[in-house]
C-alpha positions as CSV (number, residue, x, y, z in Angstrom):
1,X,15.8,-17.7,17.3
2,X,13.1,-19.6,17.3
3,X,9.9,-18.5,15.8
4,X,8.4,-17.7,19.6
5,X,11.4,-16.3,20.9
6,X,11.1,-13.7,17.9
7,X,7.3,-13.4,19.3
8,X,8.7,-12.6,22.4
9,X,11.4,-10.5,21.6
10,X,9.0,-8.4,19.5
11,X,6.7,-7.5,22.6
12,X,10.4,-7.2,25.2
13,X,11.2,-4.4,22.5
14,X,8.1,-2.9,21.8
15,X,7.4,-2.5,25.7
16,X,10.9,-1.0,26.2
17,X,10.7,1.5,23.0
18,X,13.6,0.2,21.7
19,X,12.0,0.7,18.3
20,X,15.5,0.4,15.9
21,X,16.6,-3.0,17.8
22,X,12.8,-4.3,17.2
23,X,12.9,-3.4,13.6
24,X,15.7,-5.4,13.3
25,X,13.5,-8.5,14.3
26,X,12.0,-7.9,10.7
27,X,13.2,-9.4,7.0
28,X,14.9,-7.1,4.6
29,X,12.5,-7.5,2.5
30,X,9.6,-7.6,5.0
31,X,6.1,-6.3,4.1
32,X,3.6,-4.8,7.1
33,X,-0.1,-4.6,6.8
34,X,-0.9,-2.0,9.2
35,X,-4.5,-0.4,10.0
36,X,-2.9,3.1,10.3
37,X,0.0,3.2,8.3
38,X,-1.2,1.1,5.8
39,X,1.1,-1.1,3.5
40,X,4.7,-0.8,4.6
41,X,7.4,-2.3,2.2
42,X,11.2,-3.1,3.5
43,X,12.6,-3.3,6.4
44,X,14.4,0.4,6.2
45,X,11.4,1.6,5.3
46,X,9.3,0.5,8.9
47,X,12.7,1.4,10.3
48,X,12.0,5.0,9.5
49,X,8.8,5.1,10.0
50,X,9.0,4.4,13.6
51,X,11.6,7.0,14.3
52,X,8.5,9.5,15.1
53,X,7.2,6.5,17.1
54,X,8.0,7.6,20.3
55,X,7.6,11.5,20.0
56,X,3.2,10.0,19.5
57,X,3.4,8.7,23.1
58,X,4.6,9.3,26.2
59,X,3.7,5.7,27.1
60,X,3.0,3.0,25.9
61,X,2.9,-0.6,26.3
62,X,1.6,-3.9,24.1
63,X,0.8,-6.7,26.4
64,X,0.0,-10.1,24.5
65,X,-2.7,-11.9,25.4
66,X,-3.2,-15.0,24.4
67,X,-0.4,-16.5,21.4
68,X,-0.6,-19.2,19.1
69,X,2.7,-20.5,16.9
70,X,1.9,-22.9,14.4
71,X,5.1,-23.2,12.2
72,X,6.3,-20.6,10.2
73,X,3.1,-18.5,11.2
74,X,1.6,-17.3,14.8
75,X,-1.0,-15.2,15.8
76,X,-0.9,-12.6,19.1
77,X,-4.2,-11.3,20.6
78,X,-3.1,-8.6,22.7
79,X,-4.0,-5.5,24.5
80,X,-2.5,-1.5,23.6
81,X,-2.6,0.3,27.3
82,X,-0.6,3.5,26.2
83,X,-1.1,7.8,26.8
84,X,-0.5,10.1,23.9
85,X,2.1,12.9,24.1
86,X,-0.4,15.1,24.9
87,X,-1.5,13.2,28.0
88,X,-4.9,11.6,26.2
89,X,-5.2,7.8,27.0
90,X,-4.9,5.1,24.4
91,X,-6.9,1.3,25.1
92,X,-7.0,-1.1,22.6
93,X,-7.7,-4.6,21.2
94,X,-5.2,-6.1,19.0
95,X,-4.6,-9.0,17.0
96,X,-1.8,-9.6,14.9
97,X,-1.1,-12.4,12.7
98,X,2.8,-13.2,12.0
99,X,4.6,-14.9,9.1
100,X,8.2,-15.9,9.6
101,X,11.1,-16.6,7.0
102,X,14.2,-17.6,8.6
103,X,14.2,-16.3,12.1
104,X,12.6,-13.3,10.7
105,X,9.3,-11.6,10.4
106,X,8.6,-11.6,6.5
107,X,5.0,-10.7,6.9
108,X,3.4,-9.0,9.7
109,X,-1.1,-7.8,9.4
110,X,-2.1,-5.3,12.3
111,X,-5.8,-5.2,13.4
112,X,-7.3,-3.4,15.9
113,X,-10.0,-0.7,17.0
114,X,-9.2,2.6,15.3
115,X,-11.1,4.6,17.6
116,X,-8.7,4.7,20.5
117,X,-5.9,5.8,18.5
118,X,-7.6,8.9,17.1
119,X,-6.4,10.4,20.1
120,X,-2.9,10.7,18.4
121,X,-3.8,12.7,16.0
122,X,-5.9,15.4,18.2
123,X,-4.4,18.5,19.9
């Protein structure tokens, strides 16, 4: 795939919370700079860490925006619409900036509004 089809793909997944098939968009060796998780390292590593992913919402949905590719890197401004499992909605700004290594996402930075997503983490 091409570097936007992997874009693309990324957001097709996400949205369908096919969460094991979109971590397999990602290098082995990936690393992911994340605003709530932090620094992830590997591939297997983000693969486990979004096993809990769905049991946090009972929605959710990642719409890009506005998308820029420029070679081996890109850039997706794009907007979180999702409800938490217990019911508490979740709006949010995003943008996140992409590296790719061979079809793959080697690097991936996550930055958005923290706020919003607090509502996770409440009962």
């Amino acid at each position: 795939m091409d570097n936007r089809a992997v874009l693309d793909r990324y957001y097709e997944l996400a949205n369908a919370g096919e969460w094991d098939r979109w971590c397999d968009l990602f290098a082995a060796d990936t690393v992911l700079d994340e605003q709530l998780a932090g620094r992830v390292e590997g591939r297997e590593v983000l693969r486990e860490m979004m096993t809990g992913f769905t049991s946090m919402y009972a929605r959710f949905r990642n719409t890009p925006l506005h998308v820029v590719v420029d070679g081996d890197q890109a850039a997706v401004v794009s907007r979180i619409e999702a409800v938490s499992a217990s019911g508490k909605p979740v709006d949010a700004g995003v943008v996140n900036y992409f590296r790719f290594r061979g079809g793959e996402i080697a690097y991936m930075a996550n930055y958005h509004d923290t706020v919003p997503f607090q509502v996770i983490t409440q009962v």
